[in-house]
N, CA, C and O atoms as a printed pandas DataFrame, in Angstrom:
     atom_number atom_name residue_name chain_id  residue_number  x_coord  y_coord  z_coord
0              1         N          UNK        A               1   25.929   25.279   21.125
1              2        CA          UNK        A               1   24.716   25.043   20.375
2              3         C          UNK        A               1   24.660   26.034   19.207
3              4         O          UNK        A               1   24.749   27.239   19.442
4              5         N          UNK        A               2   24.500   25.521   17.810
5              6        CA          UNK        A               2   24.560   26.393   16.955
6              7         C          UNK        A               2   22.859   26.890   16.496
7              8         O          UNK        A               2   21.784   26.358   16.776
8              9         N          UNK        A               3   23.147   28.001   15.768
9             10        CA          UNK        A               3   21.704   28.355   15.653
10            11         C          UNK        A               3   21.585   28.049   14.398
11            12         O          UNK        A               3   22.553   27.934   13.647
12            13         N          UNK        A               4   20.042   27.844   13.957
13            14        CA          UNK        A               4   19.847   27.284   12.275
14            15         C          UNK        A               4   20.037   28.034   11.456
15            16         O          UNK        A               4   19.789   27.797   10.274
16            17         N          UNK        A               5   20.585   29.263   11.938
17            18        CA          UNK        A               5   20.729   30.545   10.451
18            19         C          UNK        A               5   22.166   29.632   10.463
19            20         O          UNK        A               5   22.281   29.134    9.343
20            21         N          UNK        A               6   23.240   29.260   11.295
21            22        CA          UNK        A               6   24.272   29.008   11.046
22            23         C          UNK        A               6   24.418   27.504   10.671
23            24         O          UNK        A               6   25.523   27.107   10.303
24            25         N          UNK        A               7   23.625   26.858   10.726
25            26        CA          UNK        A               7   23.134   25.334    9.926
26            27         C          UNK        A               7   23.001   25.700    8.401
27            28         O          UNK        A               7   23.371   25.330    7.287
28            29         N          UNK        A               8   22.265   26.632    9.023
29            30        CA          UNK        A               8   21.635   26.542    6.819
30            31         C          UNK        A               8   23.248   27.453    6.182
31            32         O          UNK        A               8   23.175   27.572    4.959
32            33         N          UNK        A               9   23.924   27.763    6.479
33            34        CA          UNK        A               9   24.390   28.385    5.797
34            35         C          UNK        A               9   25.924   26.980    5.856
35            36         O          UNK        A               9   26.549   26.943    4.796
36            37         N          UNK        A              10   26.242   26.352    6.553
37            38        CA          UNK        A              10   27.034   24.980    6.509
38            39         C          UNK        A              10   26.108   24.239    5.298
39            40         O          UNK        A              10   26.726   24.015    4.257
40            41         N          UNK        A              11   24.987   23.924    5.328
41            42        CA          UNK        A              11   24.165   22.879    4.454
42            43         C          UNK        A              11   24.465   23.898    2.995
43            44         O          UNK        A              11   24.946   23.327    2.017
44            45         N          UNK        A              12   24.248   24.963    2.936
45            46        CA          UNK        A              12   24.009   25.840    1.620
46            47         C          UNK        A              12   25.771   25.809    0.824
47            48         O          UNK        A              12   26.014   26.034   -0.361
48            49         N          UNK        A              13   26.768   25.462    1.910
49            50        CA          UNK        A              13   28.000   25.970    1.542
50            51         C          UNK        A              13   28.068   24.531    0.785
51            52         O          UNK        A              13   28.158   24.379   -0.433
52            53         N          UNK        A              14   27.988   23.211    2.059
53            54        CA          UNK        A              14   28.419   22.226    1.634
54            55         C          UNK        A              14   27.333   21.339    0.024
55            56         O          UNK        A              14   27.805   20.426   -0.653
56            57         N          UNK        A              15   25.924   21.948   -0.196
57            58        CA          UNK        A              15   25.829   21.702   -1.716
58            59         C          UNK        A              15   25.814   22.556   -2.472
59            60         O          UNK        A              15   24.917   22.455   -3.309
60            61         N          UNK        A              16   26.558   23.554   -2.568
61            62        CA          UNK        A              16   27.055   24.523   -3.408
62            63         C          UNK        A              16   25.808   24.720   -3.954
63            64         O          UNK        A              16   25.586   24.142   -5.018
64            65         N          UNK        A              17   24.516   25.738   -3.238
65            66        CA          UNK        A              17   23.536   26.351   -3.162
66            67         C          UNK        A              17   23.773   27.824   -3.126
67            68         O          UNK        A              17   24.769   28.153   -2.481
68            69         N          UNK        A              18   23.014   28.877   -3.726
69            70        CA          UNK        A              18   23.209   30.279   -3.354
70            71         C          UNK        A              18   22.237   30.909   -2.471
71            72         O          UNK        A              18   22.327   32.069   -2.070
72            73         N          UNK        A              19   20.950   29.779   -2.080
73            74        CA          UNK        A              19   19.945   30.671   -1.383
74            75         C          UNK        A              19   19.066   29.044   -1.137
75            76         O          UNK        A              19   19.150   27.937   -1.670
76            77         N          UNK        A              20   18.228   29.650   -0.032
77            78        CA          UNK        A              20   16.958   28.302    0.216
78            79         C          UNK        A              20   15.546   29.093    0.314
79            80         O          UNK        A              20   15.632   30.284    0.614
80            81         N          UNK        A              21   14.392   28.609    0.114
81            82        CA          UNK        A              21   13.229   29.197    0.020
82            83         C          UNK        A              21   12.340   27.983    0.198
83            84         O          UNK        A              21   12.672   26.799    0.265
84            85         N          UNK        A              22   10.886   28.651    0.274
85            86        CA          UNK        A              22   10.018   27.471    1.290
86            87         C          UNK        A              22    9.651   26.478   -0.356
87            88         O          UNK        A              22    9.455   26.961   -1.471
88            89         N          UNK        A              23    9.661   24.968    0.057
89            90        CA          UNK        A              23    9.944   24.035   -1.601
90            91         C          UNK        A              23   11.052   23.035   -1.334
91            92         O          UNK        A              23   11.046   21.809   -1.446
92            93         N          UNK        A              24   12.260   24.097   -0.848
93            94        CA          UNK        A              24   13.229   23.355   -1.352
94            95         C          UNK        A              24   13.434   22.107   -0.199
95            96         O          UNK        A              24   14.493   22.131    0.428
96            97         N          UNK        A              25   12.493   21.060    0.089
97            98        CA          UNK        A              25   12.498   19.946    0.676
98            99         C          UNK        A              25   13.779   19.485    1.057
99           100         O          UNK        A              25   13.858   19.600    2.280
100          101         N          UNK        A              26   14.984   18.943    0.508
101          102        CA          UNK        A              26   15.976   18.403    0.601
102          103         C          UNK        A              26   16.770   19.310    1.404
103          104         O          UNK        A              26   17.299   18.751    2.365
104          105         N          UNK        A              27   17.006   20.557    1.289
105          106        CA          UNK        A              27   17.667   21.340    2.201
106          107         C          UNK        A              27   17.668   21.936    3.430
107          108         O          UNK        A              27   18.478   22.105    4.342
108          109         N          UNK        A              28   15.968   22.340    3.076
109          110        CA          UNK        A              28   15.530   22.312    4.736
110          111         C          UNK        A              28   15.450   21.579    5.558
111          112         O          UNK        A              28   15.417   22.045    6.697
112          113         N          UNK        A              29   15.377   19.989    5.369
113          114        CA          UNK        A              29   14.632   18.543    6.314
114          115         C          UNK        A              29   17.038   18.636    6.176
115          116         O          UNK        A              29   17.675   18.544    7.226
116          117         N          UNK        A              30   17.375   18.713    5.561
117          118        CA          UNK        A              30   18.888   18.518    5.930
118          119         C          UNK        A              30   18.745   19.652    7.151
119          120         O          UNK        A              30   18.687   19.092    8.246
120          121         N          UNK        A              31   18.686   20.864    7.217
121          122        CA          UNK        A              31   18.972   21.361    8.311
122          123         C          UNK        A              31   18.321   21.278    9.411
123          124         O          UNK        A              31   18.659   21.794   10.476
124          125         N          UNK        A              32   17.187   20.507    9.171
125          126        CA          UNK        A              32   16.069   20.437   10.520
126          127         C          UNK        A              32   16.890   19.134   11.081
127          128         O          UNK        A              32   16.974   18.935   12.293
128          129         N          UNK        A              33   17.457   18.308   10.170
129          130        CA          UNK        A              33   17.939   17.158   11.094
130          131         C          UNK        A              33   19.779   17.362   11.292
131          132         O          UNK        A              33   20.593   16.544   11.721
132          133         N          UNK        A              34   19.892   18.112   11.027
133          134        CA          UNK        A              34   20.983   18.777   12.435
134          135         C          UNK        A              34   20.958   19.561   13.249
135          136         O          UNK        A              34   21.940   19.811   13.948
136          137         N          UNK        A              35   19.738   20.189   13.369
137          138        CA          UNK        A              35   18.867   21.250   14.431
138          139         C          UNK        A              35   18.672   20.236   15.370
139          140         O          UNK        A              35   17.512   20.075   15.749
140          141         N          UNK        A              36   19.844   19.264   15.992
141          142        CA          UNK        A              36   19.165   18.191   17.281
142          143         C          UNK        A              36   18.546   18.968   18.583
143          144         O          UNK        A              36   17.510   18.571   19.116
144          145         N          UNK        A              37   19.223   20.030   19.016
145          146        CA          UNK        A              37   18.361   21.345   19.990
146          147         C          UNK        A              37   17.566   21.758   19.953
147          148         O          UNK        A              37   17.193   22.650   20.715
148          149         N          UNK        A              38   16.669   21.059   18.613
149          150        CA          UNK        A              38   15.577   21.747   18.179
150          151         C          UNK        A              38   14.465   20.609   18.436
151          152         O          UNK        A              38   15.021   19.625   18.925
152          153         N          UNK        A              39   13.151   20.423   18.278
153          154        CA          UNK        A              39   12.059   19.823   18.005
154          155         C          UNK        A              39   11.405   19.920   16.332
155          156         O          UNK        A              39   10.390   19.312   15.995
156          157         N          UNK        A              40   12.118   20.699   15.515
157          158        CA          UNK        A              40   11.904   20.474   14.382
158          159         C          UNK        A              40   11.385   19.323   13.524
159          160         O          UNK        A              40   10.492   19.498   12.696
160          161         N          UNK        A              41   12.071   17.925   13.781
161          162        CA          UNK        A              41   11.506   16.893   12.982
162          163         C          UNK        A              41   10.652   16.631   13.369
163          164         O          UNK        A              41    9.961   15.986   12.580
164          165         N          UNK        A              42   10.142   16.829   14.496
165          166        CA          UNK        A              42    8.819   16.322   15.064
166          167         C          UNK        A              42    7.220   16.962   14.167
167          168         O          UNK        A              42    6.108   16.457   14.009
168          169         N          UNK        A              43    7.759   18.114   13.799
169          170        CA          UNK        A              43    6.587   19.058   13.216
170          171         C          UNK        A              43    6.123   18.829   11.564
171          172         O          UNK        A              43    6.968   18.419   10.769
172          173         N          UNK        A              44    5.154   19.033   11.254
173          174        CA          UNK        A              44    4.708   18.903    9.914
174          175         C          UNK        A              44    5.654   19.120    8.979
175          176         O          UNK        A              44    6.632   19.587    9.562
176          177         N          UNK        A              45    5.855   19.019    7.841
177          178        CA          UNK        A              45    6.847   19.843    6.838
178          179         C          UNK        A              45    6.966   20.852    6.728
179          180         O          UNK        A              45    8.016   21.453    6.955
180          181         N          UNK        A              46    5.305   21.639    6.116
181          182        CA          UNK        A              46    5.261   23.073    6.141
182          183         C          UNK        A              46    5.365   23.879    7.371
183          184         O          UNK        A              46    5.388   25.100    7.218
184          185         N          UNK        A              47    5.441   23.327    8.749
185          186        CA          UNK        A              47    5.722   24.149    9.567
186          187         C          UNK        A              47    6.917   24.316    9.866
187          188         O          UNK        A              47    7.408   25.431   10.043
188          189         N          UNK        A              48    7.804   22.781   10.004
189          190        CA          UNK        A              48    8.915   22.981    9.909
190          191         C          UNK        A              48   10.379   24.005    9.125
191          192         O          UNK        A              48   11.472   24.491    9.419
192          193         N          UNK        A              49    9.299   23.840    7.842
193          194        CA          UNK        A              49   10.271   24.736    6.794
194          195         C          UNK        A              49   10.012   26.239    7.110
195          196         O          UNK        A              49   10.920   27.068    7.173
196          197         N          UNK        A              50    8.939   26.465    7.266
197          198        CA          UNK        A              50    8.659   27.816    7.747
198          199         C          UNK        A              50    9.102   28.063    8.684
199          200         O          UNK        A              50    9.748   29.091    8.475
200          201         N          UNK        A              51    9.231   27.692   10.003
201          202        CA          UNK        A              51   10.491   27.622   11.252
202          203         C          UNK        A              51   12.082   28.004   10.860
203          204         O          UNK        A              51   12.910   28.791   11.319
204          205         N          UNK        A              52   12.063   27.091    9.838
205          206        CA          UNK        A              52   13.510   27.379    9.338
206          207         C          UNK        A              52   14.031   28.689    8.198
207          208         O          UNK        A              52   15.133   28.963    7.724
208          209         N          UNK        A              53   12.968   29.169    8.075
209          210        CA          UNK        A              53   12.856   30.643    7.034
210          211         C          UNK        A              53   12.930   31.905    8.033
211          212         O          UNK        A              53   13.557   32.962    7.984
212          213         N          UNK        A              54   11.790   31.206    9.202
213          214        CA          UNK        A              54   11.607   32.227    9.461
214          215         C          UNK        A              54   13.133   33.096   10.376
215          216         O          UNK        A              54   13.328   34.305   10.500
216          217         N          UNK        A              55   14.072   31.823   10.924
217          218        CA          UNK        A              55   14.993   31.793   11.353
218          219         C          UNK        A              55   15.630   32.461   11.069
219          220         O          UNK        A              55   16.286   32.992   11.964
220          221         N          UNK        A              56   15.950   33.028    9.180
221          222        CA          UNK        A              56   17.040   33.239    8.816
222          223         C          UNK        A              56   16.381   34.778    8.529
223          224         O          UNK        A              56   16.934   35.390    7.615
224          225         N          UNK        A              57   15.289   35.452    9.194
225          226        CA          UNK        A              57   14.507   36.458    8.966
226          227         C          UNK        A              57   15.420   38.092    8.966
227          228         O          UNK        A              57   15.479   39.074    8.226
228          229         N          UNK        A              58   15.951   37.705   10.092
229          230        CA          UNK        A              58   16.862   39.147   10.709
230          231         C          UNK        A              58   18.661   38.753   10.593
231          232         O          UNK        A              58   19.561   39.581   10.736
232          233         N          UNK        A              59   18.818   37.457   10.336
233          234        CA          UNK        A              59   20.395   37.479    9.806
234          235         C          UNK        A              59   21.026   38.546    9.134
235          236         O          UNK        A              59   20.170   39.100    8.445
236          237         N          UNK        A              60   22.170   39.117    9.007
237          238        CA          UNK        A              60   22.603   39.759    8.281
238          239         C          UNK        A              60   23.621   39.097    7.038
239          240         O          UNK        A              60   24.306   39.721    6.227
240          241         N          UNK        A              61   23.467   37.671    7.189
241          242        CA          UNK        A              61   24.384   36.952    6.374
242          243         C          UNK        A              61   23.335   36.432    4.932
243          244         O          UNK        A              61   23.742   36.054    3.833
244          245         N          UNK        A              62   21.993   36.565    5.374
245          246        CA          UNK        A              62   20.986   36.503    4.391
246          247         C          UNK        A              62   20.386   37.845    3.180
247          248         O          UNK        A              62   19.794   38.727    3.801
248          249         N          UNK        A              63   20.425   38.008    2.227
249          250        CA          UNK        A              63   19.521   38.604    1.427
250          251         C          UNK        A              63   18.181   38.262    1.638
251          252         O          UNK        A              63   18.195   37.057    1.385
252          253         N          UNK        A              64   16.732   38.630    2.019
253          254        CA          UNK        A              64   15.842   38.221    1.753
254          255         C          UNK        A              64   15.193   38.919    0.325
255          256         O          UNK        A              64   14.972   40.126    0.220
256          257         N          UNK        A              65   14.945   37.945   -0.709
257          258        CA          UNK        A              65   13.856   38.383   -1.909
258          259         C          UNK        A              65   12.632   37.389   -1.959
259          260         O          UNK        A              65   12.367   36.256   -1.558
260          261         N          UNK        A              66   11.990   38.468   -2.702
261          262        CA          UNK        A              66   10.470   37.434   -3.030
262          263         C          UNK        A              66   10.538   37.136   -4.690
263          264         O          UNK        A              66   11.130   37.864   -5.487
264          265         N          UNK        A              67    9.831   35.955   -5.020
265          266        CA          UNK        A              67    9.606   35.387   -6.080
266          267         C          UNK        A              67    8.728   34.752   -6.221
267          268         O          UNK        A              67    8.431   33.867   -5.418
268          269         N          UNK        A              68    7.956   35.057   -7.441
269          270        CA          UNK        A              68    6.313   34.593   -7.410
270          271         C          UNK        A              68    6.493   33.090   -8.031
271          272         O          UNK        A              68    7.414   32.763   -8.779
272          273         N          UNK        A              69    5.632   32.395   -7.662
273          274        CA          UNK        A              69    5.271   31.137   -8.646
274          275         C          UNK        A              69    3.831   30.674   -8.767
275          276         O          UNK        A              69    2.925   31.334   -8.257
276          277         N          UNK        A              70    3.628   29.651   -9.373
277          278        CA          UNK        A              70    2.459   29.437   -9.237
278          279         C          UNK        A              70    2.293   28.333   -8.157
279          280         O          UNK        A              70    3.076   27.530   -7.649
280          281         N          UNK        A              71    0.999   28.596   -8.006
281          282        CA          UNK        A              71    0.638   27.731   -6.693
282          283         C          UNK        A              71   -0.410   27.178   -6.477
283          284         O          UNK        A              71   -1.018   26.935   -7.520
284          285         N          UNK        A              72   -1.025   26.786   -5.361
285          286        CA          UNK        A              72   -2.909   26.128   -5.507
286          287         C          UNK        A              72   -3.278   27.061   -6.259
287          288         O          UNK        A              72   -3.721   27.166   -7.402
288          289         N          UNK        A              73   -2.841   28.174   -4.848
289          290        CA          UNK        A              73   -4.238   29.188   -5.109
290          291         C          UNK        A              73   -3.804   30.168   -6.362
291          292         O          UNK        A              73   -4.132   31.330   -6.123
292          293         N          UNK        A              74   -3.152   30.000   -7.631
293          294        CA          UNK        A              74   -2.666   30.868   -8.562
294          295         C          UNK        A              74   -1.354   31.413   -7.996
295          296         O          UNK        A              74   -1.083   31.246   -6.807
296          297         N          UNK        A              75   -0.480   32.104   -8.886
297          298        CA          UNK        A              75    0.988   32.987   -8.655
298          299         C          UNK        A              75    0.749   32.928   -6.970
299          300         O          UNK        A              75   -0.396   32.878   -6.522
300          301         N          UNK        A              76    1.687   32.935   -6.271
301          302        CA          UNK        A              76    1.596   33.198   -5.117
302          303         C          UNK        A              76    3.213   33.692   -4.678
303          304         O          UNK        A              76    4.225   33.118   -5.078
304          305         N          UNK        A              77    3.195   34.932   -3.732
305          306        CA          UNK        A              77    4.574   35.566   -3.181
306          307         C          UNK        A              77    5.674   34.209   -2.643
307          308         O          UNK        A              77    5.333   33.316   -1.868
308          309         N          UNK        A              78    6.339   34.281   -2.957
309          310        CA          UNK        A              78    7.266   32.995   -2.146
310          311         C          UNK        A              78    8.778   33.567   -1.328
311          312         O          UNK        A              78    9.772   33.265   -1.989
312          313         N          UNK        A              79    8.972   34.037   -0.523
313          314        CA          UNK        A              79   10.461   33.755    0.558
314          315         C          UNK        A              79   11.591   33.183    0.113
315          316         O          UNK        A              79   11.822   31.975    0.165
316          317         N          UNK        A              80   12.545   34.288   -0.470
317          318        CA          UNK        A              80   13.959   33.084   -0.694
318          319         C          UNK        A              80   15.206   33.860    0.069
319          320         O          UNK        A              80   15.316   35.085    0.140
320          321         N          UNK        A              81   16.001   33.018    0.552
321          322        CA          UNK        A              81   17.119   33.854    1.193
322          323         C          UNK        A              81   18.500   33.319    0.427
323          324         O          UNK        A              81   18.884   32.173    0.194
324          325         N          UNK        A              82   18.857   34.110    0.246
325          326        CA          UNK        A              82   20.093   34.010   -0.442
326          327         C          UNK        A              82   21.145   34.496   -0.073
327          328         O          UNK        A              82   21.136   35.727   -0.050
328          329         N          UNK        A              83   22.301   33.889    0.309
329          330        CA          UNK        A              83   23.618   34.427    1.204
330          331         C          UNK        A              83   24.175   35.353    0.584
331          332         O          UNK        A              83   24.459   35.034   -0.571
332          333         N          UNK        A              84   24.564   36.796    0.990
333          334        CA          UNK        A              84   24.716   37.394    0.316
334          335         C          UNK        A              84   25.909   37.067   -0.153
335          336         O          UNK        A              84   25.881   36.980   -1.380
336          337         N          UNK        A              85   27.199   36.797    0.422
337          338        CA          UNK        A              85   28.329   36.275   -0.306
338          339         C          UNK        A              85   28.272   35.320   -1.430
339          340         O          UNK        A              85   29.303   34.845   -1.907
340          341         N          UNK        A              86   27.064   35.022   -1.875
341          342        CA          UNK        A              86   26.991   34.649   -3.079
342          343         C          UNK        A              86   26.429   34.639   -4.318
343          344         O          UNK        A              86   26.288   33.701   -5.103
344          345         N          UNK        A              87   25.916   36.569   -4.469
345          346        CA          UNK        A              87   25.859   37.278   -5.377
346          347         C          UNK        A              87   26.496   38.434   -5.390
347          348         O          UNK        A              87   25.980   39.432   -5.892
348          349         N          UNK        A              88   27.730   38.445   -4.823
349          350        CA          UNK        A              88   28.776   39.115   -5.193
350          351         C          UNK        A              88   29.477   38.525   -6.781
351          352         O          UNK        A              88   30.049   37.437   -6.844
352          353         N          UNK        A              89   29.335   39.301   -7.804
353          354        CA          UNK        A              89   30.210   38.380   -8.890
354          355         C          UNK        A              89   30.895   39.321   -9.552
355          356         O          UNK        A              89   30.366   40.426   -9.436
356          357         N          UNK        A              90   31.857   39.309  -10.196
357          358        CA          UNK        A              90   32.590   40.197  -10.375
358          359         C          UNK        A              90   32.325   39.870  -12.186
359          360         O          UNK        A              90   32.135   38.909  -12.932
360          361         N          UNK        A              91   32.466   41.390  -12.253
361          362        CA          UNK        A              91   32.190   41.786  -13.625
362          363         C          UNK        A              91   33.007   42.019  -15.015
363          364         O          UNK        A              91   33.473   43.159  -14.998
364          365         N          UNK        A              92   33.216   41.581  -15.768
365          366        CA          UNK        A              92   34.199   42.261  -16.568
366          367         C          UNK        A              92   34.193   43.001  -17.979
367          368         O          UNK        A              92   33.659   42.391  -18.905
368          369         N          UNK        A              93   34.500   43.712  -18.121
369          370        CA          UNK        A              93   34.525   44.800  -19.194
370          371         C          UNK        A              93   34.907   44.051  -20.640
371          372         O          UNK        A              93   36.063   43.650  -20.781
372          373         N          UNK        A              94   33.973   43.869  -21.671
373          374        CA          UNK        A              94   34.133   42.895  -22.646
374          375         C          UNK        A              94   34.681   44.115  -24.091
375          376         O          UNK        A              94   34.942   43.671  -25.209
């Protein structure tokens, strides 16, 4: 049985994504519906996706940053995790 930190990071590899955060609809409902061990699809959206964030909370394969946007209620903090193997970039001296 795999766990959804290790789902999202198969879903993130296979659409050449660098990170998921609560929004990104298409990626999360992809990993909730290979979470079959899970009860995930059964649950609202926003709870679901938040299930699946909160998952990737203590990974060490995740970066967690925040990024504001706007929202109902004005700018609001938003959750993004981003694998760290994919802000490694290598630099070069111009």
């Amino acid at each position: 049985m795999k766990k959804i930190a290790d789902i999202v990071v198969e879903v993130l590899k296979e659409t050449d994504n660098p990170g998921v955060m609560f929004g990104d609809y298409r990626l999360l409902d992809m990993v909730a519906e290979r979470a079959t061990h899970t009860n995930l699809m059964d649950k609202f959206p926003m709870v679901r996706h938040s299930r699946i964030l909160d998952a990737l909370e203590g990974d060490e394969r995740f970066e967690k940053r925040f990024t504001r946007m706007p929202g109902i209620r004005g700018n609001q903090v938003w959750r993004w995790f981003e694998l760290r193997t994919s802000n490694k970039k290598e630099v070069s001296d111009a």
